[in-house]
C-alpha positions, 0 to 999 in steps of 0.5 A, spaced: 637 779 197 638 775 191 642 768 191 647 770 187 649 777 191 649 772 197 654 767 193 659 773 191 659 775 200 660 768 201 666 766 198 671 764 204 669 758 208 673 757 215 672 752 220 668 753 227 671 751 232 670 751 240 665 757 237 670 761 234 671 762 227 678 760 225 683 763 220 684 759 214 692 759 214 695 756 209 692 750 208 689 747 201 683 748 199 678 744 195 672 748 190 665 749 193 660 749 187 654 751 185 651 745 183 645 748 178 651 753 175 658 750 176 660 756 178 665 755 183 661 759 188 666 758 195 673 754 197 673 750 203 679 748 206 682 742 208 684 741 215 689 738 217 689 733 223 690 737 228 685 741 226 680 735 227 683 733 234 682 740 236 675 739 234 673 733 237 676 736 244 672 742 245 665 738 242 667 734 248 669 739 253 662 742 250 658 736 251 660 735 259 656 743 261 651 741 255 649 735 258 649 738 265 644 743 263 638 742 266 632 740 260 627 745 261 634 750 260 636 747 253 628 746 251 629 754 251 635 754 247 632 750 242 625 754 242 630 760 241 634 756 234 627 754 233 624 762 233 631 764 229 630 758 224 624 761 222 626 768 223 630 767 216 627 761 213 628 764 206 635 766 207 635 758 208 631 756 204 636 760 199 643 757 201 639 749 200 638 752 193 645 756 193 648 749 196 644 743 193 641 745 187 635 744 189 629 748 188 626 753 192 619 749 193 624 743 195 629 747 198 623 750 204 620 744 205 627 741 208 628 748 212 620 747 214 623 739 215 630 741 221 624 746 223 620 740 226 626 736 228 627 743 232 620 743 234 620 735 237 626 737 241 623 742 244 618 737 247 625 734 251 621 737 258 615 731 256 
């Protein structure tokens, strides 16, 4: 897939909240840009105060079943993101570039980085 066909599929950002997408509603928005282009390549909206307040609550109602949740069984979550992180390390290589402007050598050596902080916490059982 080239980055560009990626940025055109990709105009609408929402907010996830509780683990489910939120429609945008009527809210402001500001431009996303490409930072090697200029090209406006998304619009983000701009939440409202409620929104945060319903955010904070579920990572809060979230974070109790987390933390209850045996070690070992988050350790097999983590090597799962782990396994799909690599699975798809050229499509986030490409959004790092697509996002930051960076470039493809730079942007892999980050994804390769949040691989290895993935990888450490994998290590939670030891």
């Amino acid at each position: 897939m080239k980055l560009t066909d990626h940025a055109k599929r990709h105009k609408e950002v929402r907010n996830l909240i509780g683990g489910e997408w939120q429609k945008r509603e009527d809210l402001p928005t500001e431009p996303v840009y490409d930072p090697a282009t200029a090209e406006v390549i998304a619009q983000t909206p701009l939440s409202k105060k409620e929104d945060v307040e319903r955010a904070v609550r579920a990572a809060e109602e979230a974070f109790s079943g987390w933390s209850s949740t045996p070690v070992v069984e988050r350790a097999r979550i983590l090597f799962r993101l782990k396994m799909l992180m690599e699975e798809n390390f050229d499509e986030l290589s490409s959004l790092v570039t697509l996002e930051n402007g960076k470039d493809k050598k730079d942007a892999s050596g980050e994804v390769r980085r949040a691989i290895e902080v993935v990888e450490f916490a994998c290590g939670m059982p030891t």
